[in-house]
C-alpha positions in Angstrom: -46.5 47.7 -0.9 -44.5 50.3 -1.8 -42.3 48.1 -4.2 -45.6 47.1 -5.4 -47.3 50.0 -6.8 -43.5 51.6 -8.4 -43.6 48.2 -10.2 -47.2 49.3 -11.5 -46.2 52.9 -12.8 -42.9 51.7 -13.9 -45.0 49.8 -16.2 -45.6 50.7 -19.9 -49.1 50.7 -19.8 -49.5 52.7 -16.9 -47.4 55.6 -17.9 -49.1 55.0 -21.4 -52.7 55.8 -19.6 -51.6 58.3 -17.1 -50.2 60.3 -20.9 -53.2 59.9 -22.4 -55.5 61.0 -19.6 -53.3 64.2 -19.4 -53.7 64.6 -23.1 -57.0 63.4 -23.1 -58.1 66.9 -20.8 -56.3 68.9 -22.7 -58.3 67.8 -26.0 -61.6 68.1 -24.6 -60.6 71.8 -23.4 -59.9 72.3 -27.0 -63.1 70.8 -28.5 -65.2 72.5 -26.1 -63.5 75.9 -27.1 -64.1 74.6 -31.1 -67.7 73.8 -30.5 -68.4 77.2 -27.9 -66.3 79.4 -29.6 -66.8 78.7 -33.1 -69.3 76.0 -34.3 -72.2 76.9 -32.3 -71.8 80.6 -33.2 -72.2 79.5 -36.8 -74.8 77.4 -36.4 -76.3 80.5 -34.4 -75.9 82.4 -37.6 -77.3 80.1 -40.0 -80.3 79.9 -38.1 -80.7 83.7 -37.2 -79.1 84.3 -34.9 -80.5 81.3 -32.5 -78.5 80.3 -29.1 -78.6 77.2 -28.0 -76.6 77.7 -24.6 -79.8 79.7 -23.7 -82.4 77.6 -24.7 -84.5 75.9 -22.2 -87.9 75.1 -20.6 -89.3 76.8 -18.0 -90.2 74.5 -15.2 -91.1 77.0 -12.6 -93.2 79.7 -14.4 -90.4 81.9 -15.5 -90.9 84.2 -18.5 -89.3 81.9 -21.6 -87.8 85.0 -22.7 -85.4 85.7 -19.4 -81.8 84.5 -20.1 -80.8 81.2 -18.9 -79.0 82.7 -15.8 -82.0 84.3 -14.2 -84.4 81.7 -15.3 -82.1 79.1 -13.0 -82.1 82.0 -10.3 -86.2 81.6 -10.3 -86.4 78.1 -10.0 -85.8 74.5 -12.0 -85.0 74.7 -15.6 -84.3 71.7 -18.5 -81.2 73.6 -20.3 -81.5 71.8 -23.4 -79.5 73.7 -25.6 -76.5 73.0 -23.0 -76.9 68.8 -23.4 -77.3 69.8 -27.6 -73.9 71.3 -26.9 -72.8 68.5 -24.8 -73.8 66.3 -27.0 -71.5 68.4 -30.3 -68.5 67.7 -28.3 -69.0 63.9 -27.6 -69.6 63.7 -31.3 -66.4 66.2 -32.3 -64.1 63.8 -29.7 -66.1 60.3 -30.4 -64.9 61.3 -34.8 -61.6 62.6 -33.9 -60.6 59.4 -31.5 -61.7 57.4 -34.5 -59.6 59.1 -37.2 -56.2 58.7 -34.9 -57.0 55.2 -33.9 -57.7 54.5 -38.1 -54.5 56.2 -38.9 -52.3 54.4 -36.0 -54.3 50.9 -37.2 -53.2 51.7 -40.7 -49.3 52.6 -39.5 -49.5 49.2 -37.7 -50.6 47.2 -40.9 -53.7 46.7 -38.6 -56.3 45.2 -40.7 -60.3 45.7 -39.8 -62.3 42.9 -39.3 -64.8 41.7 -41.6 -68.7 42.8 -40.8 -70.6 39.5 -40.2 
């Protein structure tokens, strides 16, 4: 078994994933500091000031107007501005992954397929 599974990691494609997982944390650790950090804050300022990682509905009765934190502490909450966030940094990574794997299609001589 043991000769088994050094066989497996000794194997390009293995090693190739385990890299790309690795790099793959690191990048959404990045993104989520791009969208946090500085394209939320803008958004924030082009629409006066909103914040979307404290919007939410009150489920529970809580005052609309309590910050996110001590709204949860009160009872059940849909944080939607969290899942619009969420959602920025699927899009941010989804883009980006696209753009490398168009470049390294384009190094290859990789040609798309024609839409039916």
């Amino acid at each position: 078994m043991f000769k088994e599974f050094k066989a497996f990691v000794n194997q390009g494609n293995a090693m190739d994933l385990a890299v790309g997982v690795v790099i793959g944390a690191a990048f959404g650790k990045i993104v989520d500091s791009l969208v946090n950090d500085i394209v939320m804050p803008l958004i924030g300022l082009a629409t006066g000031g909103l914040d979307f990682s404290q919007r939410y509905v009150p489920l529970h009765g809580q005052d609309p107007h309590l910050p996110l934190d001590a709204a949860k502490k009160m009872g059940a909450v849909l944080a939607y501005g969290n899942f619009i966030q969420t959602v920025f940094n699927f899009l941010v990574i989804a883009f980006t992954i696209f753009l490398v794997v168009r470049q390294i299609n384009r190094m290859r001589g990789v040609k798309p397929s024609p839409a039916a």
